[in-house]
RODO-2510 file (C-alpha; in nm, 4 decimals, decimal comma):
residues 81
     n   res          X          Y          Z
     1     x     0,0000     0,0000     0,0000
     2     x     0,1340     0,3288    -0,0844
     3     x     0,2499     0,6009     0,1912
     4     x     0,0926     0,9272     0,2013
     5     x     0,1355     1,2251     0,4302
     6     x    -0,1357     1,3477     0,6464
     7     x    -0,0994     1,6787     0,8390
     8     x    -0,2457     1,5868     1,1976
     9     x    -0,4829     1,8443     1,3053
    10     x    -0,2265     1,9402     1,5890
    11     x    -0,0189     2,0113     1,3899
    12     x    -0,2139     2,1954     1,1207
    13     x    -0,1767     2,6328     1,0897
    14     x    -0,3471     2,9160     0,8563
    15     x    -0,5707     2,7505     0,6043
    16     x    -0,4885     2,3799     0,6724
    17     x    -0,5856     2,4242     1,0261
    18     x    -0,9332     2,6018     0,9062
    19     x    -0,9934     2,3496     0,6945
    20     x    -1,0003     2,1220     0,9496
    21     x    -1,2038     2,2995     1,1937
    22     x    -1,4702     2,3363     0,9124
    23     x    -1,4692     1,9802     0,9244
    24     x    -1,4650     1,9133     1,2802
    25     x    -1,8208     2,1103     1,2885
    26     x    -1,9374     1,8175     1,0978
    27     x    -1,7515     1,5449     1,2442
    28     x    -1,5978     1,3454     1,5544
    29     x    -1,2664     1,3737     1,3723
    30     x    -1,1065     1,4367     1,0673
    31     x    -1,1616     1,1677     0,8213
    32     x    -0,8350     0,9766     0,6893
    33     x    -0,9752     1,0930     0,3374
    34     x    -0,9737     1,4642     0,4445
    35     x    -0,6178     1,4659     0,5846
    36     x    -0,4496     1,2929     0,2883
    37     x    -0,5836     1,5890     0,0969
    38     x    -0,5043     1,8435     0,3816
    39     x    -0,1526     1,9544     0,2169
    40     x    -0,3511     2,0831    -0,0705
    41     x    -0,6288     2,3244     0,1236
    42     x    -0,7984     2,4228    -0,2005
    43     x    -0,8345     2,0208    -0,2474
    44     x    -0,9688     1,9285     0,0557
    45     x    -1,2155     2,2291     0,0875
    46     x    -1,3706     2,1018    -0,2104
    47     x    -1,3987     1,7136    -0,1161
    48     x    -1,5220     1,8328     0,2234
    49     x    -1,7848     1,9903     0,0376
    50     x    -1,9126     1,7918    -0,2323
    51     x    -1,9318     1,5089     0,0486
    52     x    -2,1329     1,7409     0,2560
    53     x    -2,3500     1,7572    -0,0108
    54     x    -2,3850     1,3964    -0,1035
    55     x    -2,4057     1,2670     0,2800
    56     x    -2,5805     1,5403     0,3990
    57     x    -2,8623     1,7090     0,1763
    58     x    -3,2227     1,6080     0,1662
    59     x    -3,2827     1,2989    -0,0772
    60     x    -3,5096     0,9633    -0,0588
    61     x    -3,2146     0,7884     0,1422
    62     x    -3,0922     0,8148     0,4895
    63     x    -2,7667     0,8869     0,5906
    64     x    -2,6988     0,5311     0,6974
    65     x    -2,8433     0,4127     0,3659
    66     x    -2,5895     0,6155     0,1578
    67     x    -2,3166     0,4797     0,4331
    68     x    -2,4321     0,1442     0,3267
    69     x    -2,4481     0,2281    -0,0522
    70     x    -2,0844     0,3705    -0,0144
    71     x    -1,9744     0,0670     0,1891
    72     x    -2,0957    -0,1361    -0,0548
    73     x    -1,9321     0,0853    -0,4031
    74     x    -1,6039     0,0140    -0,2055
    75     x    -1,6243    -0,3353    -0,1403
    76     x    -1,7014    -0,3691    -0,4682
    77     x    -1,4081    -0,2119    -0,6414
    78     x    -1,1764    -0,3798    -0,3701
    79     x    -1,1431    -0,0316    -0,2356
    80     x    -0,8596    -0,1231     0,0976
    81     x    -0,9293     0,1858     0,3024
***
């Protein structure tokens, strides 16, 4: 599996670090997929967003039916994270 660096939210500053607390008003934590992206702010502003949109806004699923539906997309292309 390849090695990518992560910024950890400790030890994030300027736009990285509000980034992350843009997330964190959504979340537990920052997401693994958020903080691979976090060395690129303009990148990981827009992922945070178009997942907001896709997890969050109104539609005929829940949120733990798109979980599911995502669970399953990954399994499915032998997706390891």
């Amino acid at each position: 599996m390849a090695f990518v660096r992560t910024v950890q939210y400790e030890d994030a500053a300027g736009e990285m670090k509000d980034c992350y607390d843009a997330i964190l008003r959504h979340n537990l934590r920052v997401p693994n997929l958020h903080a691979v992206s976090a060395i690129r702010p303009e990148i990981m502003e827009t992922l945070a967003a178009h997942l907001r949109a896709v997890m969050s806004e109104r539609s005929g699923l829940t949120r733990a039916e798109k979980e599911m539906v995502a669970t399953v997309v990954s399994a499915l292309s032998k997706c390891q994270y």
